[in-house]
RODO-2510 file (C-alpha; in nm, 4 decimals, decimal comma):
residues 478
     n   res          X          Y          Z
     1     x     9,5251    14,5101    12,5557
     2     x     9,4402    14,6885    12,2215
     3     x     9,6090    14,4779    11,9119
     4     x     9,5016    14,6720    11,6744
     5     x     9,6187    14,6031    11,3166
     6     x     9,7598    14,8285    11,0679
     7     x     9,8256    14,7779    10,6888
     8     x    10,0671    14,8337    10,4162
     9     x     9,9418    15,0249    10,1275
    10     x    10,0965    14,9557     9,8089
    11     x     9,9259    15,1033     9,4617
    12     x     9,6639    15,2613     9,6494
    13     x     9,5462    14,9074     9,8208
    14     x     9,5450    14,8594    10,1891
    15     x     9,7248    14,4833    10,2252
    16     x     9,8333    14,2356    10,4731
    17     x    10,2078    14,2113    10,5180
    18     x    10,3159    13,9106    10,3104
    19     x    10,5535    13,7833    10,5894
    20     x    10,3047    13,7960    10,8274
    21     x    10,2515    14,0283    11,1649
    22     x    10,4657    14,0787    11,4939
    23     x    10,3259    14,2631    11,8419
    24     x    10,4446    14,6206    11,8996
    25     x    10,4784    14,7056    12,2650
    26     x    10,3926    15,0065    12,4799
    27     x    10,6089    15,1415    12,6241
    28     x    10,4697    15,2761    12,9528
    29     x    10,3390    14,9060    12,9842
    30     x    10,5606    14,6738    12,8249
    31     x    10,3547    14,3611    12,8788
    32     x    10,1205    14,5442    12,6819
    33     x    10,0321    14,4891    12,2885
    34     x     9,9979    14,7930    12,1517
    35     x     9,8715    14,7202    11,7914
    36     x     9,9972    14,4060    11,5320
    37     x    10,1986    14,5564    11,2782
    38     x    10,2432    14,4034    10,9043
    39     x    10,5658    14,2827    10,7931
    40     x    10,6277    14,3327    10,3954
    41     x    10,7782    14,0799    10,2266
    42     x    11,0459    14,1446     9,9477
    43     x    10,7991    14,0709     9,6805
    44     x    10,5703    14,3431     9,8618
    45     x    10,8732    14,6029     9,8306
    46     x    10,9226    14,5067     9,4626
    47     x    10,5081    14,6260     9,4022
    48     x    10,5436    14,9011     9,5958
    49     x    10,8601    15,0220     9,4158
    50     x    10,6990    14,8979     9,1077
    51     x    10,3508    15,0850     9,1239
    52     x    10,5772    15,3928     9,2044
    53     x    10,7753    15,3940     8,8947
    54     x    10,5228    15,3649     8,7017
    55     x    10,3121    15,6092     8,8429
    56     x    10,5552    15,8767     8,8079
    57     x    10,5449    16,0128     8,4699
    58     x    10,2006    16,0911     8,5009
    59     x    10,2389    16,2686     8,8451
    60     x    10,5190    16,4555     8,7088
    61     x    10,3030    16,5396     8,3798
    62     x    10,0990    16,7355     8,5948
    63     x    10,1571    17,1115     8,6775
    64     x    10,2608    17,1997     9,0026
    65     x     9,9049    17,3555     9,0365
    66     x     9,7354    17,0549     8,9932
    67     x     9,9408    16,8334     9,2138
    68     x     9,9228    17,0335     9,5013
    69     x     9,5310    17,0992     9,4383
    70     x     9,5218    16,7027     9,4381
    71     x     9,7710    16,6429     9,6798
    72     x     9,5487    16,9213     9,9375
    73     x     9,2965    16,7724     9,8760
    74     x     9,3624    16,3755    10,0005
    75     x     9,5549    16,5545    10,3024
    76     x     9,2123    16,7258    10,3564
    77     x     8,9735    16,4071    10,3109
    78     x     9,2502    16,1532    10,4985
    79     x     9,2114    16,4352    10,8418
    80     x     8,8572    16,3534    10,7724
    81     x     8,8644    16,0170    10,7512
    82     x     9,0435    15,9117    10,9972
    83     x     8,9711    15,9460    11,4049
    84     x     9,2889    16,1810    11,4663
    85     x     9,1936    16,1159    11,8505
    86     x     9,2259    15,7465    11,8206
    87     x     9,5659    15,7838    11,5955
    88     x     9,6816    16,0215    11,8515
    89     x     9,6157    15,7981    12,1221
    90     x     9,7770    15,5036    11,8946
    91     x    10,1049    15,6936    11,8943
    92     x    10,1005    15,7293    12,2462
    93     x    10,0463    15,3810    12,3408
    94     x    10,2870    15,2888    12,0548
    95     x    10,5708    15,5652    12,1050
    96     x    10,4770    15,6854    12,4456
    97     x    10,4896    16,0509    12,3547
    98     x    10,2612    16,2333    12,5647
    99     x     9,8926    16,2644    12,3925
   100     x     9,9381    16,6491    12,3335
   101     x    10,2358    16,5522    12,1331
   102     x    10,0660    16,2879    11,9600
   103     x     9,7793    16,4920    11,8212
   104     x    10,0275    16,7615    11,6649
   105     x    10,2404    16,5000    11,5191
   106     x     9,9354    16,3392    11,3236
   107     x     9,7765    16,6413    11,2955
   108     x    10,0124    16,9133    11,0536
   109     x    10,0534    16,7045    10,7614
   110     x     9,7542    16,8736    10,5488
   111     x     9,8155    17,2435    10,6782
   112     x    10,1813    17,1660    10,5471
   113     x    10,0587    17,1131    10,1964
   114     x    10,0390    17,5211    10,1277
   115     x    10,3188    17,5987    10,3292
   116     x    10,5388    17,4049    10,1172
   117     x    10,3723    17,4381     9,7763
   118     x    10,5403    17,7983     9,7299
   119     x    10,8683    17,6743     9,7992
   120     x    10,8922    17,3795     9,5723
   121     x    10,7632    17,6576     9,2717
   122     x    11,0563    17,8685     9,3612
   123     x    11,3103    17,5422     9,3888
   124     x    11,1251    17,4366     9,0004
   125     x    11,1548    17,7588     8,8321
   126     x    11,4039    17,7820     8,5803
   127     x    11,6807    18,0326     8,5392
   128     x    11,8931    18,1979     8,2846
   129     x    12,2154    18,0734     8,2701
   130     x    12,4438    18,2763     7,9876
   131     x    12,2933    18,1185     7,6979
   132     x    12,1424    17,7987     7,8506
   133     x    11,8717    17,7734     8,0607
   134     x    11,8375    17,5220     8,4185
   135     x    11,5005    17,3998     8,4622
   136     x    11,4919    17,1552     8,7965
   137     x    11,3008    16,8253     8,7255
   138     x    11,1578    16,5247     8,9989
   139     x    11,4565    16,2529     9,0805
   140     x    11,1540    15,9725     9,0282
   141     x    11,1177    15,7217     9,2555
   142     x    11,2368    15,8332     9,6427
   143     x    11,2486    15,6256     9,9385
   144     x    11,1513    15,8140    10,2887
   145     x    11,2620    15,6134    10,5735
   146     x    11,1395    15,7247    10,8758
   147     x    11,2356    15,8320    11,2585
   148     x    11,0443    15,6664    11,5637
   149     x    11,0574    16,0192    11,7466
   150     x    10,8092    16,2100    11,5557
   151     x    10,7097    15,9868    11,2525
   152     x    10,3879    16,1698    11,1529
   153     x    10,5384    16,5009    11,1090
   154     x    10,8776    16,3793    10,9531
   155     x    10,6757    16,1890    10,6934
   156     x    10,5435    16,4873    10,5968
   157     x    10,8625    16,6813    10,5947
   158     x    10,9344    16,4680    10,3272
   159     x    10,6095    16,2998    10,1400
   160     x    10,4678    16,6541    10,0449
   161     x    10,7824    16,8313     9,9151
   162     x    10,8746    16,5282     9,7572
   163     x    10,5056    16,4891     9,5872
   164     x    10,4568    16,8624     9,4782
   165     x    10,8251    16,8162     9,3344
   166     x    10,6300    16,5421     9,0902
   167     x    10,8317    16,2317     9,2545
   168     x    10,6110    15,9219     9,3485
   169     x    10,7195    15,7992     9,7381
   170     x    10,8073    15,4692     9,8910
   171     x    10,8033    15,5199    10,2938
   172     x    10,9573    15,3187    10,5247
   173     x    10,7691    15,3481    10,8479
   174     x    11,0320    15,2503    11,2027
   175     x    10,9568    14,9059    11,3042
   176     x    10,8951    15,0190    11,7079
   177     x    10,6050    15,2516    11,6174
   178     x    10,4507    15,1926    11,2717
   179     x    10,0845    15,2197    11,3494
   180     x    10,0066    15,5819    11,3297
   181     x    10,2364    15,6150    11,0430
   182     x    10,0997    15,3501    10,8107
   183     x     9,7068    15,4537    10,9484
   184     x     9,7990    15,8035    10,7960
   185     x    10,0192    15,7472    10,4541
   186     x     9,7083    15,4923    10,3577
   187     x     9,4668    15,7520    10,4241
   188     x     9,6928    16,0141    10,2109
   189     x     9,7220    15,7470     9,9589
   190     x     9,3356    15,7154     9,9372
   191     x     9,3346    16,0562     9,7509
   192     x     9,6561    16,0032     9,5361
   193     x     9,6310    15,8413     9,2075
   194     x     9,7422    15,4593     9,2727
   195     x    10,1478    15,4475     9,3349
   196     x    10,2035    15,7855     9,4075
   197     x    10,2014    15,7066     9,7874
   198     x    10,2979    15,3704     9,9137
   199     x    10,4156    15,2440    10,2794
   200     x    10,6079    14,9451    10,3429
   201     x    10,6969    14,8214    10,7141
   202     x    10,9189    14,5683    10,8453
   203     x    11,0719    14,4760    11,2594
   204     x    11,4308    14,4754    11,0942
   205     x    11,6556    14,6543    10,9208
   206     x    11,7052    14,4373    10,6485
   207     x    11,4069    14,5568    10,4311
   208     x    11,5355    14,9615    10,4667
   209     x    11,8282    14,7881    10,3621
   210     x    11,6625    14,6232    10,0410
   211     x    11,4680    14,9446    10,0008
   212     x    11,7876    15,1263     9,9273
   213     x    11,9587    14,9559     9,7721
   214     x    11,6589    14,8836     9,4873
   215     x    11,7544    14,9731     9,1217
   216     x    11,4501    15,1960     9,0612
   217     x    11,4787    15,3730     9,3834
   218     x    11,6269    15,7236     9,2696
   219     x    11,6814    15,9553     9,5765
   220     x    11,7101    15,8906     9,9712
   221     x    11,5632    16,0712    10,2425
   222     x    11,6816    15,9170    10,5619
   223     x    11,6230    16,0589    10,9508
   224     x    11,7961    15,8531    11,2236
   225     x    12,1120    15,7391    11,4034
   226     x    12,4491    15,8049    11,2714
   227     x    12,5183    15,4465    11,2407
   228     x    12,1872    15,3657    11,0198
   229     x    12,3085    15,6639    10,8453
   230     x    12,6654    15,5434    10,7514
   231     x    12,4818    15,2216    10,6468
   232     x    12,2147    15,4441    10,4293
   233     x    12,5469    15,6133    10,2733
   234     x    12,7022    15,3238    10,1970
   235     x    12,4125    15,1784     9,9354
   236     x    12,3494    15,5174     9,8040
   237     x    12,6972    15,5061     9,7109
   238     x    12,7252    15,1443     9,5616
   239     x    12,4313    15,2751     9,3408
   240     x    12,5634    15,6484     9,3031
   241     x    12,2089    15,7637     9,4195
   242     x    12,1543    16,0983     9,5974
   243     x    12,0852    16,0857     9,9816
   244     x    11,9923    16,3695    10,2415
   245     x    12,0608    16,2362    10,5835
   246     x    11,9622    16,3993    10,8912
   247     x    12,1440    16,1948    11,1869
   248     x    12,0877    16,4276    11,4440
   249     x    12,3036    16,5941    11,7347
   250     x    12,4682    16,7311    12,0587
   251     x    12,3298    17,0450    12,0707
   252     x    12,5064    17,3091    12,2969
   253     x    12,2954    17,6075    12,4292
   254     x    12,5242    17,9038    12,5888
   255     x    12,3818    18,0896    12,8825
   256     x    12,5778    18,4315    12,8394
   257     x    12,7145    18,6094    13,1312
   258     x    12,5077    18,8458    13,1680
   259     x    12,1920    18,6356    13,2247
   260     x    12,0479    18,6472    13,5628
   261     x    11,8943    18,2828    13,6415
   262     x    11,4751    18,3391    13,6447
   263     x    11,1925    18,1025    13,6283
   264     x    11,0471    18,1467    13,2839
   265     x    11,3830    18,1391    13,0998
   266     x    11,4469    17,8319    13,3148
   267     x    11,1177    17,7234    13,1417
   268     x    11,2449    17,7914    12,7803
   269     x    11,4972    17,5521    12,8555
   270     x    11,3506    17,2889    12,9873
   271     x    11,0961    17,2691    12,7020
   272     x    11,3434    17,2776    12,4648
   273     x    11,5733    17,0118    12,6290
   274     x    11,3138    16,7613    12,7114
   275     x    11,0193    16,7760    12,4909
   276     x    10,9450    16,4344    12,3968
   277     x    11,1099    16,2461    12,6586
   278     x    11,4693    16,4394    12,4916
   279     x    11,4076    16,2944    12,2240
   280     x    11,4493    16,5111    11,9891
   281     x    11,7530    16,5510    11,7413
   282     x    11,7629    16,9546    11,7283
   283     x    11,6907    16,9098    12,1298
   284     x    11,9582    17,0633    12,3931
   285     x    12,2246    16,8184    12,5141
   286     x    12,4423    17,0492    12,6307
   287     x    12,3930    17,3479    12,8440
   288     x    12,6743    17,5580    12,9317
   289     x    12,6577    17,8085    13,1877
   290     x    12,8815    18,1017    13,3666
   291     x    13,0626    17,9423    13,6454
   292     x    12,9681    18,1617    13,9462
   293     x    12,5891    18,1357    13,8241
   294     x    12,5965    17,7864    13,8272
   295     x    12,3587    17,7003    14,1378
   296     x    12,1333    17,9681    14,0706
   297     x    12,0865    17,7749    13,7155
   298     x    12,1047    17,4347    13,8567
   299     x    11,8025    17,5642    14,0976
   300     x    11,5780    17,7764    13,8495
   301     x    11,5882    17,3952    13,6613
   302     x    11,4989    17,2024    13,8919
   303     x    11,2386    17,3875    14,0066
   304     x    11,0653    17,3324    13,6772
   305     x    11,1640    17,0300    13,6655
   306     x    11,0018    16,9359    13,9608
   307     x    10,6529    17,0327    13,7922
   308     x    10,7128    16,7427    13,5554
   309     x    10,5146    16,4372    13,6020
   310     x    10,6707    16,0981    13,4397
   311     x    10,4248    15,8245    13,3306
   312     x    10,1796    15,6952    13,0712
   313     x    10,1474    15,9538    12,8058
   314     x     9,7865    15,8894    12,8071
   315     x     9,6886    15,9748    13,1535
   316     x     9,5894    16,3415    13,1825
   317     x     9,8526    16,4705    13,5013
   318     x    10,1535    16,3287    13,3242
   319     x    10,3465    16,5859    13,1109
   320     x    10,6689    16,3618    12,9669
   321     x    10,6490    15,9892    12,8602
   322     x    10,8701    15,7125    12,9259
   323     x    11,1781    15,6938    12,6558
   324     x    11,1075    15,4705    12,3659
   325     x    11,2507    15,1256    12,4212
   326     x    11,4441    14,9425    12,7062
   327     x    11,7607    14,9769    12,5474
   328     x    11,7150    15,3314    12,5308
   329     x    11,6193    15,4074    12,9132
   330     x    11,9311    15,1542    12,9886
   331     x    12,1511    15,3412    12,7652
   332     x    12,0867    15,7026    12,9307
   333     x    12,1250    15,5429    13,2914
   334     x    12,4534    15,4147    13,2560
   335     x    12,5250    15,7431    13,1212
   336     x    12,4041    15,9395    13,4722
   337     x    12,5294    15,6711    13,6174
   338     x    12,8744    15,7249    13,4855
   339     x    12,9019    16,1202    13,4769
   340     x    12,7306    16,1474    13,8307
   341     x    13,1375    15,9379    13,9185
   342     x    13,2740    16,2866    13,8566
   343     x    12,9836    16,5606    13,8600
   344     x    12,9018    16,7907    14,1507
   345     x    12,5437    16,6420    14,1689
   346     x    12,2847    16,4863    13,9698
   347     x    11,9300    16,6180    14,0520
   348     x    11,6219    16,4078    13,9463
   349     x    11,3007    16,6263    14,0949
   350     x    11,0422    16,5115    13,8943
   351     x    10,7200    16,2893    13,9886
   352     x    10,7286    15,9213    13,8367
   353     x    10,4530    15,8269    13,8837
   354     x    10,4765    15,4283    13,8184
   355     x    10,8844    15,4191    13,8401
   356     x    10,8761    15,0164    13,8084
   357     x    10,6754    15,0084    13,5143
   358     x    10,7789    15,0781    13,1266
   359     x    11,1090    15,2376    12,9981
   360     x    11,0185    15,5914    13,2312
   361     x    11,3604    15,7859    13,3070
   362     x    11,3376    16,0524    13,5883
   363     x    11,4664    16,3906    13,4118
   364     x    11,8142    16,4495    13,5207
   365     x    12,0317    16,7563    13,5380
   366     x    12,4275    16,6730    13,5970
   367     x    12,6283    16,9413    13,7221
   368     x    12,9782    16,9780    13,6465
   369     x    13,0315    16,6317    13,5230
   370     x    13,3478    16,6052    13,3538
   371     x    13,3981    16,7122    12,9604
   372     x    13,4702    16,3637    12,8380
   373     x    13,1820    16,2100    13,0253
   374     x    12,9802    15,9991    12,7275
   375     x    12,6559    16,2349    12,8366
   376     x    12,8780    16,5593    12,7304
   377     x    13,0459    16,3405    12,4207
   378     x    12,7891    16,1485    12,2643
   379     x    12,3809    16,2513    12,1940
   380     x    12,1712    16,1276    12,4893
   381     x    11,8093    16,1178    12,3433
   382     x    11,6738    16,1180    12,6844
   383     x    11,6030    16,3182    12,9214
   384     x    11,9679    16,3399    13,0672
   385     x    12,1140    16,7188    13,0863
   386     x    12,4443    16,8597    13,1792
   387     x    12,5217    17,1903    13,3200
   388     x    12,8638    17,3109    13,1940
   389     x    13,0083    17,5444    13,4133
   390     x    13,2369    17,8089    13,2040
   391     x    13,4747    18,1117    13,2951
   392     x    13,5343    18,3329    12,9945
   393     x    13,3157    18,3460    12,6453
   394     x    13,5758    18,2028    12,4865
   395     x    13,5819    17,8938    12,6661
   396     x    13,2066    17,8215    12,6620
   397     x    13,2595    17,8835    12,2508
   398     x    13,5479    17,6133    12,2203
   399     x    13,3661    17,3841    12,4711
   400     x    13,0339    17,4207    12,2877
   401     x    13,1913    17,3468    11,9129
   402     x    13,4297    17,0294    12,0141
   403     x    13,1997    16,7607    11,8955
   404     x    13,1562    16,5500    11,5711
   405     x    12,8253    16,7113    11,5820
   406     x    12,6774    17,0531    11,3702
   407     x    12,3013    16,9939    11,3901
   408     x    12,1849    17,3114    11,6053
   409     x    12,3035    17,5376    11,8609
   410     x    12,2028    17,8446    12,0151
   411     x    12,3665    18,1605    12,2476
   412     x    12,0897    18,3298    12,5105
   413     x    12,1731    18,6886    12,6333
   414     x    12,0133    19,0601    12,6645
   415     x    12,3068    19,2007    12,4595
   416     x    12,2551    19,1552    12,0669
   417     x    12,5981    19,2507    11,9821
   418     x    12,7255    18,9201    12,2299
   419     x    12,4723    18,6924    12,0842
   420     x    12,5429    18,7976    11,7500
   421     x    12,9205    18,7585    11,7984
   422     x    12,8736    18,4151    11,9804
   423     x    12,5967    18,2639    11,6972
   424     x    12,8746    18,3656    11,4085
   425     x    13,1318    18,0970    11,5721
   426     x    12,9013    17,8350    11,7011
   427     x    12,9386    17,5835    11,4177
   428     x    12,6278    17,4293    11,3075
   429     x    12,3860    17,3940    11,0412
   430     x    12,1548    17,6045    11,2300
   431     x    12,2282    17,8962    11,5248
   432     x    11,9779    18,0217    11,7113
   433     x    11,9207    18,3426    11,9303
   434     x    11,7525    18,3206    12,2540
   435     x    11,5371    18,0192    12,1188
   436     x    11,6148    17,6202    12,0826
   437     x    11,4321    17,3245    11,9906
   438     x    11,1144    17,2235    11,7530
   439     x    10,9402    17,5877    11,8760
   440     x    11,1999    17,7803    11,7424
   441     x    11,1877    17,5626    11,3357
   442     x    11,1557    17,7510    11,0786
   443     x    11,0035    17,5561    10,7803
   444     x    11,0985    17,8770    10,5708
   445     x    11,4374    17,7646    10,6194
   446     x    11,6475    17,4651    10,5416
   447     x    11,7392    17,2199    10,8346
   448     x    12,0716    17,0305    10,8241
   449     x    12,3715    16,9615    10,9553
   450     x    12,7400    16,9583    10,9407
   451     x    12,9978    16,6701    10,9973
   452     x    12,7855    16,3529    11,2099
   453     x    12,5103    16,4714    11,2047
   454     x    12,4080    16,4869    10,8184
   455     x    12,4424    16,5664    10,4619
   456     x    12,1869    16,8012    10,2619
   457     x    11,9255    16,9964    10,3969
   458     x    11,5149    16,9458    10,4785
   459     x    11,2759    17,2287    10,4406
   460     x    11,3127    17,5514    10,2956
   461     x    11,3680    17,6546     9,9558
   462     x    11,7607    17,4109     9,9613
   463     x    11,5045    17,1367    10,0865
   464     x    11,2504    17,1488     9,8251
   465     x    11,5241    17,1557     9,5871
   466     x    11,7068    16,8549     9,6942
   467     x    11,3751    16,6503     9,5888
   468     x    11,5000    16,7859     9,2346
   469     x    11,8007    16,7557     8,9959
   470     x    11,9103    17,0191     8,7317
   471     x    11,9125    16,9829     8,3831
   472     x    12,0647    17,2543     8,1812
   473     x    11,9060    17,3637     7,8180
   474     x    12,1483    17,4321     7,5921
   475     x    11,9993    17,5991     7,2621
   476     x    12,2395    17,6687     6,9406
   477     x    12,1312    17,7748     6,6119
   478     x    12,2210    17,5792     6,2559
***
């Protein structure tokens, strides 16, 4: 039993949480205590809004120049100070995330610093407008409220654009795995003049709540459930304060007919399906394939599917952790459970290796369940997938697109001119060619999506920009 404790940082200070501490489970071991995580009272999230605000001008003073050479550098002395193995291994025990997974989410924030930095000078520079000009200036104060699926790496996706953008950040870390999260923004911080950077946490939603809706919060950036997202909407809009939301998706991936069923295709798929456990927002949830190819599919899957080993993330033979939380694992199986009433088959040919312990799900691949099954409807975030059997293109196309969904999709075939066709009626924020999933991002390009799942855009130059708002410079003559 580890118990580790984390803090909040709030204008540059590592603190207790004012409310006081609750356990944080593993979740390959639920009896076990994975760290004690701080709770932040309301007077905690006034300081840490506080020190922000008041820290801004300053920050914002600075050139872009300067605040990325200060902002590389306390990426650069945080990876140094802190144990990235033991963080790693904190995620896992926290999240369950496999350890490989772990160690790239803690690990990209600083080599993101550069990466970003050109895009946020093309988002500030200003432009000519007939005889005005529009420079792009910080919103202030923005709130970052965080995912449990990749945490880390999402905090970066929107602490650094944010900070080279000369806005000061409030983060809210999730609740079910705050340790790695809080370990890292208070090493950040530790480089950042005090307020820049501050991290609040909290076991319920009520303080995201109160984080929103503060009056010197200027801008949202929200990652999560559609539901949390409505609710993130919903203050923005009492306080008519900008909001990206990325609520994530049913991705469809279309197997074109002229794709002969092979092994490391079958791979591609798999990885980009079920990395982390499926869950993944821009994962696939959907795979539809040509009808009279459907068991060679359904085979080349499970074969490397039945390479997988389920278990603790930390243990070296096991390549996909359990899902995140009870409810979670509970959720998915009553999903099986209820397509497998009207699919073909359901095939599960993975290794668990402890299936009576923690929230593990055996990877499943449903064939032929019905359309308006909830695992075809809704977004799984598990390892759950369906195999879609189609006839003609057309069908597949129309299947693929009825959802409230537009985060990501993607069309896989030899023949460019079919792709190409397919990609350019596949409606989502993001299409892509013979690729799927996190290894196929792009942080050149902006990530968001249409209808449920979002509003705005992260990364790329529309990314950087939305941690901005225009003002237009209007000069006459007497």
């Amino acid at each position: 039993m580890f118990e580790e404790s984390v803090p909040l940082t709030i204008s540059g200070e590592k603190v207790a949480g004012a409310d006081g501490s609750y356990p944080v489970f593993n979740p390959a071991r639920p009896h076990e205590v994975a760290l004690v995580a701080p709770i932040a009272s309301s007077g905690q999230l006034d300081q840490a809004v506080a020190a922000a605000r008041a820290s801004q001008p300053a920050w914002a003073a600075l050139g872009l120049a300067e605040r990325q050479a200060v902002l590389q550098s306390a990426c650069d002395l945080a990876m140094e100070a802190v144990d990235l193995d033991a963080v790693s291994a904190l995620l896992t025990r926290e999240h369950g995330k496999v350890l490989v997974e772990a160690l790239f989410d803690v690990a990209t924030t600083a080599g993101m610093v550069g990466a970003l930095a050109p895009l946020v000078a093309d988002a500030l520079e200003p432009r000519s407008a007939g005889t005005s000009v529009v420079e792009r200036v910080p919103h202030g104060v923005v709130a970052a409220i965080l995912p449990f699926n990749w945490p880390a790496a999402v905090m970066g996706n929107k602490i650094l654009p944010a900070l080279l953008a000369g806005n000061t950040v409030v983060v809210k870390t999730p609740p079910t795995c705050p340790g790695a999260v809080l370990t890292l923004a208070a090493a950040i911080a530790a480089g950042l003049p005090p307020g820049v950077l501050n991290a609040l946490n909290g076991p319920s939603p009520e303080l995201g709540v109160a984080l929103v809706a503060h009056p010197d919060v200027d801008m949202v950036s929200f990652t999560g459930g559609v539901s949390a997202g409505r609710s993130v909407l919903s203050g923005c809009a009492a306080h008519l304060r900008p909001a990206v939301l990325e609520l994530g998706g049913n991705d469809p991936a279309i197997i074109g007919p002229d794709l002969e069923p092979s092994e490391e295709l079958a791979g591609r798929l798999i990885e980009a399906a079920f990395t982390t456990s499926g869950q993944v927002c821009m994962a696939i949830k959907r795979l539809y394939v040509p009808a009279d190819r459907l068991e060679g599919w359904r085979d080349a899957l499970a074969e490397t599917l039945s390479h997988a080993v389920i278990g603790d993330g930390l243990e070296s033979e096991v390549t996909m952790g359990p899902v995140h939380t009870e409810a979670a694992r509970d959720r998915v199986e009553a999903m099986i459970a209820e397509a497998a009433t009207e699919a073909t088959e359901v095939v599960r040919p993975a290794t668990v290796t402890e299936p009576d312990s923690g929230w593990t799900v055996s990877p499943a691949l449903v064939i032929a369940p019905e359309p308006s099954a909830d695992l075809v409807r809704q977004e799984q975030f598990a390892p759950a997938l369906p195999l879609l059997p189609y006839e003609e293109i057309d069908e597949a196309i129309a299947a693929a697109n009825d959802t409230g969904f537009g985060l990501c999709a993607s069309v896989w075939s030899s023949d460019a001119d079919l792709a190409d066709a397919v990609a350019t009626r596949l409606a989502a924020g993001t299409v892509w060619t013979n690729a799927h999933g996190m290894s196929a991002m792009d942080h050149l390009a902006p990530m968001g999506g249409w209808g449920e799942s979002g509003l705005g855009t992260e990364l790329g130059l529309e990314g950087m920009a939305a941690f901005t708002r225009p003002r237009v410079l209007r000069r006459g003559s007497l």
